[in-house]
KEKE-3310 file (N, C-alpha, C; in steps of 0.2 Angstrom, whole numbers, plus 5000, padded with zeros to 4 digits):
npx = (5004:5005:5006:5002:5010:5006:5012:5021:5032:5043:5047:5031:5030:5042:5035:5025:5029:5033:5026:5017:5024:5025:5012:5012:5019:5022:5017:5020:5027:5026:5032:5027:5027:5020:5008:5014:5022:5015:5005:5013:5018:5007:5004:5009:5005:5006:4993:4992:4986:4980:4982:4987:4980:4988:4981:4990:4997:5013:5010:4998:4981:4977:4961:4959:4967:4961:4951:4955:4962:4952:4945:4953:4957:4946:4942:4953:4956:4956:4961:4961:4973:4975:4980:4971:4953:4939:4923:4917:4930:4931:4919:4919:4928:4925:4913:4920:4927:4934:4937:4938:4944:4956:4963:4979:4982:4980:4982:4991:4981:4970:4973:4975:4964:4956:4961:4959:4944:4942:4948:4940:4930:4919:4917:4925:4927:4931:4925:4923:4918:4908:4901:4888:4883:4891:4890:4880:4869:4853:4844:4840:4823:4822:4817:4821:4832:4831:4830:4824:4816:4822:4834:4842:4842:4853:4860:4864:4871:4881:4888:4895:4906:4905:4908:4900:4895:4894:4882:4872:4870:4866:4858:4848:4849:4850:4868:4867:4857:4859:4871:4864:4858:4867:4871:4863:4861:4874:4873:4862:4868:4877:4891:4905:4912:4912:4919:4917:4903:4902:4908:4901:4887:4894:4896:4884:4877:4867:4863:4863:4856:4854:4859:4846:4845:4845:4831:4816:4816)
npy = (4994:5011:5026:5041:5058:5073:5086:5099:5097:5090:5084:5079:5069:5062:5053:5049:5041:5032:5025:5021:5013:5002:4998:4990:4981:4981:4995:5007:5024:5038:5056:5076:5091:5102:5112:5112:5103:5093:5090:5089:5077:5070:5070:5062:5044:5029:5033:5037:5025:5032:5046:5056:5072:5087:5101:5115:5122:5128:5141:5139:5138:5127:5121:5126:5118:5108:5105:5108:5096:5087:5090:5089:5075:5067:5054:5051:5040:5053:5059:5069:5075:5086:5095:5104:5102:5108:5105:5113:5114:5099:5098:5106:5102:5089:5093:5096:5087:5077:5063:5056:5062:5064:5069:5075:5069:5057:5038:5026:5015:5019:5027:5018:5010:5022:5022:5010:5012:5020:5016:5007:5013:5022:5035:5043:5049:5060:5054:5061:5073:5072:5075:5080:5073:5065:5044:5033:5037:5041:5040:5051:5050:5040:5043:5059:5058:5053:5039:5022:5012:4999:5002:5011:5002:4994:5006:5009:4998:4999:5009:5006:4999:4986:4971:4969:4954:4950:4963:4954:4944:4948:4954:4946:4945:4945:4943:4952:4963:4968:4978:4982:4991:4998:5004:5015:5021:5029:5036:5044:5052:5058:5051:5040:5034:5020:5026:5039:5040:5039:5052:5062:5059:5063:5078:5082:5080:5069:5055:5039:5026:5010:4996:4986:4967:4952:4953:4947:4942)
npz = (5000:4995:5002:5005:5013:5017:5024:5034:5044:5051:5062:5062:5052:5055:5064:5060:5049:5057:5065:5055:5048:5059:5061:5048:5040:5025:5022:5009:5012:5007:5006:5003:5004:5004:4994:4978:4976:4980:4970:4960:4962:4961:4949:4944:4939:4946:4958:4974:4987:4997:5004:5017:5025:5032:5036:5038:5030:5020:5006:5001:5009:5018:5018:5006:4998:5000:4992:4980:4978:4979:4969:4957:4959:4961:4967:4974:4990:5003:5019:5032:5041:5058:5072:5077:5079:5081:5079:5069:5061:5057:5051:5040:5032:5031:5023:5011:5005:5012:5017:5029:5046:5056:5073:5077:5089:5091:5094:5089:5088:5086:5072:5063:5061:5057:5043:5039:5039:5030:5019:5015:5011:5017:5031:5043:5057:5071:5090:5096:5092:5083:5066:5059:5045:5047:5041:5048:5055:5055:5040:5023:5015:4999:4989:4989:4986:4973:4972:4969:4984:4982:4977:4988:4995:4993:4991:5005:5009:5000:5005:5015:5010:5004:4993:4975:4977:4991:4994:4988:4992:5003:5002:4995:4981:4963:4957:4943:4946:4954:4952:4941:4949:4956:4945:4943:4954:4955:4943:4947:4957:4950:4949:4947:4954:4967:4977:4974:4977:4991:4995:4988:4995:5009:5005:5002:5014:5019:5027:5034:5038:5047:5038:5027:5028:5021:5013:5000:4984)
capx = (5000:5005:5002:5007:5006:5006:5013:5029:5033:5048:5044:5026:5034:5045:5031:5018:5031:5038:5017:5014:5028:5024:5003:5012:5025:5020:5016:5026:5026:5031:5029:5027:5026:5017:5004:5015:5026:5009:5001:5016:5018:5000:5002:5014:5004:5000:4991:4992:4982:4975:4985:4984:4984:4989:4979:4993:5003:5017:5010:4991:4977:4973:4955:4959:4970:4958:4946:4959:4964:4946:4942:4958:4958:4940:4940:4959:4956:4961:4962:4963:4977:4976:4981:4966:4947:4933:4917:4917:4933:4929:4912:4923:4934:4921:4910:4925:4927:4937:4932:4939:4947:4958:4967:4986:4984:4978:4985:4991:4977:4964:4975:4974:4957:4953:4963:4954:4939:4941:4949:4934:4923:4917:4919:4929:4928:4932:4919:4921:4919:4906:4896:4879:4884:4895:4887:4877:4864:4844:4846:4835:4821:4824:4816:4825:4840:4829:4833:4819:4816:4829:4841:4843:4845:4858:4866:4865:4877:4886:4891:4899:4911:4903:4906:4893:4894:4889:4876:4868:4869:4862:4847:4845:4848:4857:4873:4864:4852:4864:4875:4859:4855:4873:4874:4858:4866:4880:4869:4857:4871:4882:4899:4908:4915:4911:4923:4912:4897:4903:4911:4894:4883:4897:4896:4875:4876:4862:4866:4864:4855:4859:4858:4844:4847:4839:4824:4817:4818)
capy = (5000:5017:5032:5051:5061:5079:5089:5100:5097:5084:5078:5075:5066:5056:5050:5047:5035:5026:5021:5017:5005:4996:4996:4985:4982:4980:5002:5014:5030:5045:5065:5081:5097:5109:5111:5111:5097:5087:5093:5085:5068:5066:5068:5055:5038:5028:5036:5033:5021:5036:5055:5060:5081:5092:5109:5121:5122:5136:5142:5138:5137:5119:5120:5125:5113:5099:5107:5107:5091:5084:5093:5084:5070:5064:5045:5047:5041:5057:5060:5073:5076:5090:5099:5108:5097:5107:5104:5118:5111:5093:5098:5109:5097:5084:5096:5100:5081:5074:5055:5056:5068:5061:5073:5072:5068:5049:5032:5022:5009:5023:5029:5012:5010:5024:5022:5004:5013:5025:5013:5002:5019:5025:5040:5042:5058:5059:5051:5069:5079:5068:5078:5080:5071:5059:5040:5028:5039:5042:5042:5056:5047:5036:5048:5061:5058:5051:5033:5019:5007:4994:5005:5014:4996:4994:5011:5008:4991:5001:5013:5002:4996:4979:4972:4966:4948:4951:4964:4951:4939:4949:4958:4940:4947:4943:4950:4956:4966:4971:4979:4990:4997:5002:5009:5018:5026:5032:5041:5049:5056:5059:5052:5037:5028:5018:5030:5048:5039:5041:5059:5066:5060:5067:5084:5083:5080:5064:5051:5030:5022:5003:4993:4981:4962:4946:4953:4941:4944)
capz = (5000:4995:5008:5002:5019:5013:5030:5033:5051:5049:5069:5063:5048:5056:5071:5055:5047:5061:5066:5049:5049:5064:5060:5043:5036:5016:5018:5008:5014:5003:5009:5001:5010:5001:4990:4972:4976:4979:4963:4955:4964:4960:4941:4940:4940:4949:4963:4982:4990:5004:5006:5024:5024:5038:5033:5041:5025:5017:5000:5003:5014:5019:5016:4998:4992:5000:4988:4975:4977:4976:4959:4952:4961:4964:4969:4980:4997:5008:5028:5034:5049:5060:5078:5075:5078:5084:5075:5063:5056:5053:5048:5034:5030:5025:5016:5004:5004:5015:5021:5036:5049:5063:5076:5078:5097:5092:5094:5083:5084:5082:5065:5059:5060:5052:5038:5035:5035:5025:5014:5013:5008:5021:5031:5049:5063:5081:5092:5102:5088:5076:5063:5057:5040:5046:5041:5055:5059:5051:5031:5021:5012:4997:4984:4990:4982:4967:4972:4972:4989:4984:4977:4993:5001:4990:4994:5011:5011:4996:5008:5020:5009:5005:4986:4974:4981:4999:4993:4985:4996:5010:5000:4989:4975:4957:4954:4938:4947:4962:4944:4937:4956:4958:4940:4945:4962:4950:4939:4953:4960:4945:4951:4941:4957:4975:4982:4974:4978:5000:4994:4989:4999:5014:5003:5003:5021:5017:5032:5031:5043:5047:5031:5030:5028:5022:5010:4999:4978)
cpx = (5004:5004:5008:5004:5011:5007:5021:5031:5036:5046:5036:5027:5036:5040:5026:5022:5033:5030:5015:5017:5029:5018:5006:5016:5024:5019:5022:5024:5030:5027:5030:5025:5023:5013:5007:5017:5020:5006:5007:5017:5012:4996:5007:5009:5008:4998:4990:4988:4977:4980:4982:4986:4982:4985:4981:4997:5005:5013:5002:4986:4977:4965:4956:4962:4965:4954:4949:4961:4958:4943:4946:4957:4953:4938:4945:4955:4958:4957:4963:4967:4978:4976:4973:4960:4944:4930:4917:4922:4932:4923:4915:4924:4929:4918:4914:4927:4933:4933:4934:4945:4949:4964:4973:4988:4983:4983:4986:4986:4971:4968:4975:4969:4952:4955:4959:4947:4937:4941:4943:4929:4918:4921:4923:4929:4928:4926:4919:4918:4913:4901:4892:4880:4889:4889:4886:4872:4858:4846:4839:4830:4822:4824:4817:4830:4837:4829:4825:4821:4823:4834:4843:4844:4851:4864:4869:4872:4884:4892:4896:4907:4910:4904:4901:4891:4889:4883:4871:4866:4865:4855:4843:4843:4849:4861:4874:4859:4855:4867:4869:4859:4862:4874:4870:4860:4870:4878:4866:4862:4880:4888:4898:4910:4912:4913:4919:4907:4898:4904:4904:4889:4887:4894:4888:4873:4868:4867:4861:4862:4857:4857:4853:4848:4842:4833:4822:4815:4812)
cpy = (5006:5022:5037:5056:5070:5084:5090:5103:5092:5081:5074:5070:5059:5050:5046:5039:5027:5020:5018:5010:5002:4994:4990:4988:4983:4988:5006:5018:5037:5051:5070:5086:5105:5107:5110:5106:5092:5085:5088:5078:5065:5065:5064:5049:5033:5031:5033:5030:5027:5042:5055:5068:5086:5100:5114:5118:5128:5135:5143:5136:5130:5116:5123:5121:5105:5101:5106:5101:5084:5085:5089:5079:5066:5056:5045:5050:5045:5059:5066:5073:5082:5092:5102:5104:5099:5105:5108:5116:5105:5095:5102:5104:5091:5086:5096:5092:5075:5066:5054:5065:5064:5068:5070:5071:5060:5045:5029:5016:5014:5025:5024:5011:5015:5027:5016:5008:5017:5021:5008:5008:5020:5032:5041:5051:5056:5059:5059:5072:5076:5072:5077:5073:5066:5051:5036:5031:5038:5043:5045:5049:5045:5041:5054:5066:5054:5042:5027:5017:5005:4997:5007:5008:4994:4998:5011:5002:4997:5005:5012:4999:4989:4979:4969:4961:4949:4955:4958:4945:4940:4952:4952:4942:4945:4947:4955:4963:4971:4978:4985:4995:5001:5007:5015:5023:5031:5038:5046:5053:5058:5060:5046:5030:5025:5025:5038:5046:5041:5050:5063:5066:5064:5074:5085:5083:5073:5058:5045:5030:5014:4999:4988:4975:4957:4948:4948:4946:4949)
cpz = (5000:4996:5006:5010:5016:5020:5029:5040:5051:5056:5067:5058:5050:5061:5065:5051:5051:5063:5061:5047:5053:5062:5050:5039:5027:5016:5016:5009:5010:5007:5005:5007:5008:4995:4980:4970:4978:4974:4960:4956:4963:4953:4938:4943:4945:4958:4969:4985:4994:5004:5012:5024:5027:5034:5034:5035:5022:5010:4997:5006:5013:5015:5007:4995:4993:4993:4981:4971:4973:4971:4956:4951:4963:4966:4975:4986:4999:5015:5029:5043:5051:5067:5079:5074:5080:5078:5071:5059:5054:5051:5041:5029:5026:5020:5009:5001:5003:5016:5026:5038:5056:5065:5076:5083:5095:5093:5090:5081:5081:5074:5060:5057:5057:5046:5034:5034:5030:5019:5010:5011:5012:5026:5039:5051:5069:5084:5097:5098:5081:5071:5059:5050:5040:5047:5048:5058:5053:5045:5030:5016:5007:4993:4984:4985:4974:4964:4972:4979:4989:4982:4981:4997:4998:4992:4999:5014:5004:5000:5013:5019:5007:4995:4983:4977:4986:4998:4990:4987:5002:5008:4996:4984:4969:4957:4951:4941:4953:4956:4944:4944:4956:4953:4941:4950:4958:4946:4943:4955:4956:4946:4946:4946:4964:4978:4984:4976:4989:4997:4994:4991:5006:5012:5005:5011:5024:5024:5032:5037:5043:5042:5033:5027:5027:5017:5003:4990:4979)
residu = (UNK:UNK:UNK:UNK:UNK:UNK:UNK:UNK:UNK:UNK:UNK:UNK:UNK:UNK:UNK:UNK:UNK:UNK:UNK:UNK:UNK:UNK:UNK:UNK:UNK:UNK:UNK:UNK:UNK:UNK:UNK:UNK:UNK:UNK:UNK:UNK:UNK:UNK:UNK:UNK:UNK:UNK:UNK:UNK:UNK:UNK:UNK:UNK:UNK:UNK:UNK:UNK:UNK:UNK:UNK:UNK:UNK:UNK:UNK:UNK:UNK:UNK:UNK:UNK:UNK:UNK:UNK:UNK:UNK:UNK:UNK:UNK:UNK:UNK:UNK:UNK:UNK:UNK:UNK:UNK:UNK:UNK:UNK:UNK:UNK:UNK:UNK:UNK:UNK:UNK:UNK:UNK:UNK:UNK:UNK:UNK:UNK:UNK:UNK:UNK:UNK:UNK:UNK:UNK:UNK:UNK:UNK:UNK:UNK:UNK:UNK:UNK:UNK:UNK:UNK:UNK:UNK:UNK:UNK:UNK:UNK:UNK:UNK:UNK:UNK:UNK:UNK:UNK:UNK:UNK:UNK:UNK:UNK:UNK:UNK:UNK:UNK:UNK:UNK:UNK:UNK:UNK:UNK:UNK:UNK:UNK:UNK:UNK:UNK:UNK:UNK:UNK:UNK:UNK:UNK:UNK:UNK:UNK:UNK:UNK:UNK:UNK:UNK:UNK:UNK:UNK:UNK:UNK:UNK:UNK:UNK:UNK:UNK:UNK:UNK:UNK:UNK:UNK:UNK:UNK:UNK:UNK:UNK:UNK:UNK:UNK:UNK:UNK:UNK:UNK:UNK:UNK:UNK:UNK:UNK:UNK:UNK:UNK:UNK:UNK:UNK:UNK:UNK:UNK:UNK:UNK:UNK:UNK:UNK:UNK:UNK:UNK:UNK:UNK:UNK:UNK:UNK)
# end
């Protein structure tokens, strides 16, 4: 796995690497430290599994180049790491479309976990700090977002991270029909991937309740 952590504090650098490489050995770790030298390690292929990025940077605002990076970059997994977690910033941060936002006070098992969940397509915030449109609470109506019933129980496992298979296992579906509902997701909310489909609903501020299970064809 390839992680680009985007911070220019050589102490938070070295403590980022050193965790990363105890939490598993198989991770590369590259760094940039400013927003141009990012810009160009992300137009060289192939692109890094997750970017974690400190929003105190020389050259331009944090909250702009999330923005920036998300226009470019729209499917890469990125984290946001920062010193700085009331409510108003992680509520930012996801808006502009972040999938997660962990503090630089955590632990290493907390920074593992939510990197897995990010990685699985989902969204991660401090259990202090959790905001309105972070996923696990009431989801807005189905028709809403222009979705039938089942699509919306589709969405619901989609958003968890689960792939076709298991969905189709747990709504007793076809693979074929699991396939139309997700293209259909796709289209309603005009992204292309799993990963923009978490991204826009975060931006909508639309929130997931628990996925159902079991229903019959």
């Amino acid at each position: 796995m390839n992680i680009l952590i985007v911070d220019d504090h050589p102490l938070i650098l070295q403590a980022l690497q050193r965790v990363l490489g105890e939490l598993d050995l198989t991770i590369n770790v590259s760094q940039t430290r400013d927003a141009a030298s990012t810009f160009e390690v992300l137009a060289r292929p192939p692109l890094p599994h997750l970017l974690l990025l400190d929003l105190t940077l020389p050259g331009m605002d944090g909250f702009t180049l999330l923005a920036e990076l998300r226009r470019r970059w729209p499917a890469l997994p990125l984290l946001v790491l920062s010193a700085i977690h009331d409510r108003q910033t992680v509520e930012r941060a996801l808006d502009l479309g972040a999938m997660g936002f962990i503090p630089k006070t955590v632990n290493a098992r907390i920074l593992k976990d939510a990197m897995k969940l990010v990685l699985s397509g989902r969204v991660y915030a401090p259990h202090d700090v959790q905001p309105d449109n972070v996923f696990g609470l009431r989801v807005t109506r189905p028709e809403q977002l222009g979705l039938t019933v089942r699509q919306s129980d589709v969405l619901k496992l989609l958003v968890q991270g689960k792939p076709n298979k298991l969905i189709c296992r747990d709504l007793r579906l076809s693979e074929g029909t699991v396939k139309v509902h997700v293209s259909a997701i796709l289209r309603a909310l005009n992204v292309h991937t799993r990963t923009q489909v978490v991204i826009e609903l975060a931006r909508r501020g639309v929130r997931i309740d628990a996925p159902p299970t079991m229903h019959a064809r």
